[in-house]
C-alpha positions as CSV (number, residue, x, y, z in Angstrom):
1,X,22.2,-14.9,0.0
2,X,19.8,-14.7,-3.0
3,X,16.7,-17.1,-2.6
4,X,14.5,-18.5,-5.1
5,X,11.3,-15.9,-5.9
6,X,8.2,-18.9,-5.7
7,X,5.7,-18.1,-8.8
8,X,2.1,-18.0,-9.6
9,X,0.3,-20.8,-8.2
10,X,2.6,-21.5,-5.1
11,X,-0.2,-22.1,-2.0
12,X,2.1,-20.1,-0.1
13,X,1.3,-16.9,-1.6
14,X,-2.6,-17.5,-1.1
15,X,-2.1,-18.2,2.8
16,X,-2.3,-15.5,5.2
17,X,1.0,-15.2,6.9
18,X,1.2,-15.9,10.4
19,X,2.7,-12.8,13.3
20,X,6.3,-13.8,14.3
21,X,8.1,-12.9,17.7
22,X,11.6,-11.9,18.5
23,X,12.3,-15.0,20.2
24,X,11.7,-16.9,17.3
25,X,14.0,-15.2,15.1
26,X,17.0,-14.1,16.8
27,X,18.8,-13.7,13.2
28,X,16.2,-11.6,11.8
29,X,18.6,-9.2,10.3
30,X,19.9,-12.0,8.2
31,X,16.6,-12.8,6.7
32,X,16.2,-9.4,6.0
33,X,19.3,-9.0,4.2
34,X,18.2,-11.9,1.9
35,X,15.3,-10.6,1.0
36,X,17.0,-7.0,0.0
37,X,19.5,-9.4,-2.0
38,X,17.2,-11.2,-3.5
39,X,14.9,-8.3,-4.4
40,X,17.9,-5.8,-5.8
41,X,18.9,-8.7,-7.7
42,X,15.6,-9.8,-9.4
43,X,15.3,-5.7,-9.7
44,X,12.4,-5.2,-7.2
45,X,11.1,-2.5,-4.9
46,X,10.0,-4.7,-2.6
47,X,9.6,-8.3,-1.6
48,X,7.7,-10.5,1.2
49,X,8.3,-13.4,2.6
50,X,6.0,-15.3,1.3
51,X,7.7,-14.4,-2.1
52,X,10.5,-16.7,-1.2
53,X,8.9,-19.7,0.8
54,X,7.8,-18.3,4.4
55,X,4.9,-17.6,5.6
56,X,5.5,-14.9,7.9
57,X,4.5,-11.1,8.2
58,X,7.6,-9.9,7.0
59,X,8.5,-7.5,3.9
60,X,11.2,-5.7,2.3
61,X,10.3,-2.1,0.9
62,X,13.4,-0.1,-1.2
63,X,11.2,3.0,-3.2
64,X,14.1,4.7,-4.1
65,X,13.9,4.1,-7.6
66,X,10.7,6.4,-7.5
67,X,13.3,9.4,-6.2
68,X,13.0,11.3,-9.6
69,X,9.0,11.0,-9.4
70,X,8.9,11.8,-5.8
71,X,11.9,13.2,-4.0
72,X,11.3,12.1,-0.8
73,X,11.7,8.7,-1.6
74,X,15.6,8.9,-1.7
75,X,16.5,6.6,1.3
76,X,13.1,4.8,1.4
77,X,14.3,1.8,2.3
78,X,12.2,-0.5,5.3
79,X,12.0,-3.4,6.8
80,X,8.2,-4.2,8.3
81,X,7.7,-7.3,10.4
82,X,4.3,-7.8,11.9
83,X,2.3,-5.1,10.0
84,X,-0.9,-4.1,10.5
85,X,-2.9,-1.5,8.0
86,X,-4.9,0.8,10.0
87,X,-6.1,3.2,7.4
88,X,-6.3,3.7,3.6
89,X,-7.9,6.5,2.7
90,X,-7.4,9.6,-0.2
91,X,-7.6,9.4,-3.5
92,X,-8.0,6.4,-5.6
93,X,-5.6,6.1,-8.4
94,X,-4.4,3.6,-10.7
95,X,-0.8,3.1,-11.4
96,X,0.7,0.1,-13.3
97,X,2.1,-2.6,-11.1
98,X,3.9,-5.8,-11.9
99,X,5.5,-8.8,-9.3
100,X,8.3,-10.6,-8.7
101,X,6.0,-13.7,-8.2
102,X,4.4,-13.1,-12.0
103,X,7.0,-12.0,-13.8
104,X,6.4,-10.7,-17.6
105,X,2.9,-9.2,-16.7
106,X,2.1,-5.7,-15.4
107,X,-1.5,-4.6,-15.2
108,X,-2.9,-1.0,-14.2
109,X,-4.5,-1.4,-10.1
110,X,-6.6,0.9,-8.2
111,X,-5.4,1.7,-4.7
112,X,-5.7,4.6,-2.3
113,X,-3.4,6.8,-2.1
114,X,-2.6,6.7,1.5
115,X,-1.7,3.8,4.0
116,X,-1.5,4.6,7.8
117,X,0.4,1.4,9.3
118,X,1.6,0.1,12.1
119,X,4.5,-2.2,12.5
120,X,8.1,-3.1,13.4
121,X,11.3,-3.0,12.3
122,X,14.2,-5.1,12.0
123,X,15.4,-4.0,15.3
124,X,11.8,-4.9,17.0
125,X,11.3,-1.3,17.4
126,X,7.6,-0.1,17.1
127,X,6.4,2.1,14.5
128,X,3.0,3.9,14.0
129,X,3.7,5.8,10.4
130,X,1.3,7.4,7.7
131,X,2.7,7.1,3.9
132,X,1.3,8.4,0.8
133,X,1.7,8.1,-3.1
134,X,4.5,5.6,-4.6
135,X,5.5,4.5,-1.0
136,X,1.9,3.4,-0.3
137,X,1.5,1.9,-3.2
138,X,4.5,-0.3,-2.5
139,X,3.8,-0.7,1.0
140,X,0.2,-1.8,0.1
141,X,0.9,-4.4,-2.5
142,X,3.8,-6.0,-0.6
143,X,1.1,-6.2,2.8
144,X,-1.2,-7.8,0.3
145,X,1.3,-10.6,0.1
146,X,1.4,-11.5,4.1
147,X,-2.5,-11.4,3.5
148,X,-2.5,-14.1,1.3
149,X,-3.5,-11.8,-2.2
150,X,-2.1,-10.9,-5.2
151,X,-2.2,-7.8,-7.5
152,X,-4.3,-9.8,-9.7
153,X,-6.8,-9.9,-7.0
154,X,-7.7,-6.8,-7.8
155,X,-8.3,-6.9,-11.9
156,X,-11.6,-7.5,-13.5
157,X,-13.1,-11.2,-14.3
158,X,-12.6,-9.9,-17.6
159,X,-9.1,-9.0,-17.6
160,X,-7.7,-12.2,-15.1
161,X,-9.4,-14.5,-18.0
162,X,-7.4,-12.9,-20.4
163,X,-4.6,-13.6,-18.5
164,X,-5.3,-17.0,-17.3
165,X,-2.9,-19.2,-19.9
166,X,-0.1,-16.7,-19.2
167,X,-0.4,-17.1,-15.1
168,X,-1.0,-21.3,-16.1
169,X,2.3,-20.8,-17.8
170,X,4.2,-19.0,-15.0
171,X,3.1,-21.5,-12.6
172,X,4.5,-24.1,-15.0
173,X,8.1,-22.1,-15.3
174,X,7.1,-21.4,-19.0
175,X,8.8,-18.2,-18.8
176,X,12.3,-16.4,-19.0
177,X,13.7,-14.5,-15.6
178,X,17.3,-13.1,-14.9
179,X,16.7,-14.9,-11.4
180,X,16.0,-17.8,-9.0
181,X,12.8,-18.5,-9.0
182,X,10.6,-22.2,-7.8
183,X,7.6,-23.0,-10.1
184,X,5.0,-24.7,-7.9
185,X,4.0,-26.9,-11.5
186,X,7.0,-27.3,-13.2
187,X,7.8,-30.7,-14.7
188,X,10.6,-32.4,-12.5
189,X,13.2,-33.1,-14.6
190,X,13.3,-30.1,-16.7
Protein backbone atom coordinates (compact mmCIF):
# COMPACT_ATOMS: atom_id res chain seq x y z
CA UNK A 1 0.00 0.00 0.00
CA UNK A 2 1.46 3.42 -0.98
CA UNK A 3 1.36 5.96 1.99
CA UNK A 4 1.40 9.59 1.89
CA UNK A 5 5.34 11.07 2.00
CA UNK A 6 4.68 14.11 5.05
CA UNK A 7 6.68 17.33 3.74
CA UNK A 8 8.82 20.05 5.07
CA UNK A 9 7.61 21.33 8.22
CA UNK A 10 5.86 18.18 9.60
CA UNK A 11 7.12 18.01 13.62
CA UNK A 12 7.50 14.49 12.89
CA UNK A 13 10.47 14.64 10.95
CA UNK A 14 12.24 16.93 13.67
CA UNK A 15 11.51 14.32 16.51
CA UNK A 16 13.93 11.71 17.29
CA UNK A 17 12.35 8.36 16.60
CA UNK A 18 11.75 6.17 19.36
CA UNK A 19 13.57 2.08 19.36
CA UNK A 20 10.69 -0.38 18.61
CA UNK A 21 10.57 -4.26 19.77
CA UNK A 22 9.33 -7.32 17.99
CA UNK A 23 6.52 -7.64 20.20
CA UNK A 24 5.16 -4.54 19.15
CA UNK A 25 5.11 -5.11 15.60
CA UNK A 26 4.33 -8.58 14.75
CA UNK A 27 3.46 -7.37 11.00
CA UNK A 28 6.66 -5.69 10.54
CA UNK A 29 7.17 -7.11 7.14
CA UNK A 30 4.09 -5.38 6.06
CA UNK A 31 5.30 -1.94 7.04
CA UNK A 32 8.26 -2.64 5.37
CA UNK A 33 6.75 -3.48 2.24
CA UNK A 34 4.87 -0.09 2.36
CA UNK A 35 7.58 1.75 2.68
CA UNK A 36 9.52 -0.01 -0.44
CA UNK A 37 6.03 0.78 -2.33
CA UNK A 38 5.82 3.97 -1.38
CA UNK A 39 9.53 4.74 -2.00
CA UNK A 40 9.70 2.87 -5.70
CA UNK A 41 6.72 4.78 -6.45
CA UNK A 42 7.69 8.36 -5.43
CA UNK A 43 11.21 7.12 -7.19
CA UNK A 44 13.39 6.95 -3.99
CA UNK A 45 16.38 5.10 -2.79
CA UNK A 46 15.32 5.08 0.40
CA UNK A 47 12.64 6.12 2.89
CA UNK A 48 12.04 6.25 6.90
CA UNK A 49 9.40 6.10 8.79
CA UNK A 50 9.19 9.20 9.82
CA UNK A 51 8.78 10.09 6.12
CA UNK A 52 5.35 8.68 6.20
CA UNK A 53 3.89 9.53 9.82
CA UNK A 54 5.74 7.18 12.42
CA UNK A 55 8.13 7.87 14.58
CA UNK A 56 10.00 4.83 14.85
CA UNK A 57 13.68 3.71 14.02
CA UNK A 58 12.85 2.12 10.94
CA UNK A 59 14.16 2.74 7.11
CA UNK A 60 14.03 1.40 3.82
CA UNK A 61 17.41 1.46 1.68
CA UNK A 62 17.17 0.18 -2.26
CA UNK A 63 20.87 1.63 -3.91
CA UNK A 64 20.52 -0.21 -6.76
CA UNK A 65 19.99 2.53 -9.01
CA UNK A 66 23.72 3.53 -8.21
CA UNK A 67 24.76 -0.18 -9.87
CA UNK A 68 26.32 1.56 -12.99
CA UNK A 69 28.40 3.96 -10.57
CA UNK A 70 29.27 1.26 -8.21
CA UNK A 71 28.72 -2.32 -9.07
CA UNK A 72 28.30 -3.68 -5.91
CA UNK A 73 25.25 -1.98 -5.36
CA UNK A 74 23.18 -4.41 -7.58
CA UNK A 75 20.91 -6.11 -4.94
CA UNK A 76 21.46 -3.35 -2.27
CA UNK A 77 18.30 -3.53 -0.98
CA UNK A 78 17.77 -3.35 3.26
CA UNK A 79 15.58 -2.97 5.69
CA UNK A 80 17.19 -1.37 9.14
CA UNK A 81 15.06 -1.29 12.30
CA UNK A 82 16.67 0.03 15.45
CA UNK A 83 19.88 1.43 13.94
CA UNK A 84 22.60 2.61 15.61
CA UNK A 85 25.80 4.58 13.81
CA UNK A 86 28.91 3.50 15.38
CA UNK A 87 31.46 4.97 13.17
CA UNK A 88 31.86 7.43 10.25
CA UNK A 89 35.01 7.98 9.27
CA UNK A 90 37.18 8.29 5.58
CA UNK A 91 36.98 10.78 3.28
CA UNK A 92 34.66 13.72 3.30
CA UNK A 93 32.96 14.24 0.06
CA UNK A 94 30.09 16.03 -1.22
CA UNK A 95 27.55 14.52 -3.44
CA UNK A 96 24.22 16.11 -4.47
CA UNK A 97 21.24 14.85 -2.44
CA UNK A 98 17.62 15.57 -2.63
CA UNK A 99 14.35 14.06 -0.30
CA UNK A 100 11.28 12.67 -0.67
CA UNK A 101 10.08 14.99 2.29
CA UNK A 102 11.37 18.29 0.11
CA UNK A 103 10.71 17.51 -3.06
CA UNK A 104 11.94 19.90 -6.15
CA UNK A 105 15.25 20.85 -4.17
CA UNK A 106 18.67 19.03 -4.26
CA UNK A 107 21.62 20.65 -2.70
CA UNK A 108 25.34 19.40 -2.64
CA UNK A 109 26.07 17.71 1.39
CA UNK A 110 29.33 16.82 2.89
CA UNK A 111 29.40 13.33 4.51
CA UNK A 112 31.99 10.77 5.26
CA UNK A 113 32.50 8.34 3.16
CA UNK A 114 32.02 5.42 5.43
CA UNK A 115 29.28 4.37 8.02
CA UNK A 116 29.95 1.34 10.36
CA UNK A 117 26.27 0.48 11.75
CA UNK A 118 24.66 -1.64 13.70
CA UNK A 119 21.12 -2.83 13.38
CA UNK A 120 18.34 -5.25 12.50
CA UNK A 121 16.48 -6.52 9.96
CA UNK A 122 13.15 -7.24 9.07
CA UNK A 123 13.48 -10.64 10.36
CA UNK A 124 14.87 -9.28 13.88
CA UNK A 125 18.07 -10.61 12.97
CA UNK A 126 21.20 -8.68 14.25
CA UNK A 127 23.63 -7.02 12.05
CA UNK A 128 26.96 -5.34 12.74
CA UNK A 129 27.99 -4.13 8.93
CA UNK A 130 30.60 -1.46 7.63
CA UNK A 131 29.40 0.41 4.22
CA UNK A 132 31.17 2.79 2.10
CA UNK A 133 30.51 5.31 -0.83
CA UNK A 134 26.79 5.63 -2.36
CA UNK A 135 25.48 3.07 0.25
CA UNK A 136 26.67 5.20 3.13
CA UNK A 137 25.56 8.03 1.84
CA UNK A 138 22.07 6.60 1.61
CA UNK A 139 22.33 4.87 4.72
CA UNK A 140 23.49 8.12 6.49
CA UNK A 141 20.83 10.46 5.28
CA UNK A 142 17.95 8.00 5.77
CA UNK A 143 19.48 7.47 9.74
CA UNK A 144 19.36 11.25 9.89
CA UNK A 145 15.65 10.99 9.54
CA UNK A 146 15.00 8.59 12.82
CA UNK A 147 17.37 11.30 14.36
CA UNK A 148 15.02 13.90 13.95
CA UNK A 149 17.38 15.94 10.97
CA UNK A 150 17.20 16.81 7.64
CA UNK A 151 19.68 17.14 4.74
CA UNK A 152 19.23 20.73 5.04
CA UNK A 153 20.66 20.42 8.40
CA UNK A 154 23.67 20.36 7.03
CA UNK A 155 23.83 23.48 4.38
CA UNK A 156 25.20 26.91 5.20
CA UNK A 157 22.99 29.82 6.94
CA UNK A 158 23.64 31.23 3.80
CA UNK A 159 22.33 28.72 1.50
CA UNK A 160 19.02 27.46 3.89
CA UNK A 161 18.02 31.39 3.62
CA UNK A 162 18.07 31.12 0.12
CA UNK A 163 15.99 28.44 0.36
CA UNK A 164 13.64 29.44 3.05
CA UNK A 165 10.35 30.67 0.74
CA UNK A 166 10.81 27.40 -1.27
CA UNK A 167 10.79 24.98 2.09
CA UNK A 168 7.69 27.75 3.37
CA UNK A 169 6.10 26.61 0.15
CA UNK A 170 6.57 22.85 0.37
CA UNK A 171 5.24 22.88 3.84
CA UNK A 172 2.20 24.74 2.37
CA UNK A 173 1.80 21.90 -0.57
CA UNK A 174 2.79 24.80 -3.04
CA UNK A 175 4.42 22.26 -5.17
CA UNK A 176 3.86 19.57 -8.00
CA UNK A 177 4.76 15.65 -7.01
CA UNK A 178 3.76 12.42 -9.00
CA UNK A 179 2.79 11.15 -5.35
CA UNK A 180 0.98 11.09 -2.03
CA UNK A 181 2.22 13.29 -0.07
CA UNK A 182 0.57 15.33 3.57
CA UNK A 183 1.50 19.07 3.82
CA UNK A 184 1.75 19.87 7.63
CA UNK A 185 0.38 23.86 6.39
CA UNK A 186 -1.75 23.29 3.68
CA UNK A 187 -5.01 25.18 3.60
CA UNK A 188 -7.99 22.66 4.36
CA UNK A 189 -10.16 22.75 1.78
CA UNK A 190 -7.83 22.97 -1.10
Amino acid sequence: MKLAIVAYGDPVLRKKAAPIEPAEYPHIQQLCDNLFETMYAAKGVGLAAPQVGLSMRLFVVDATPFDDDEPELKDFKKVFINACILEESGKEWSFNEGCLSIPDIREDVTRLSTVKLSYYDENWKHHEETFSGLAARVIQHEYDHIEGKLFTDKLSPLRKRLLEKRLNDISKGMVSVEYKMKFPSAKKGR
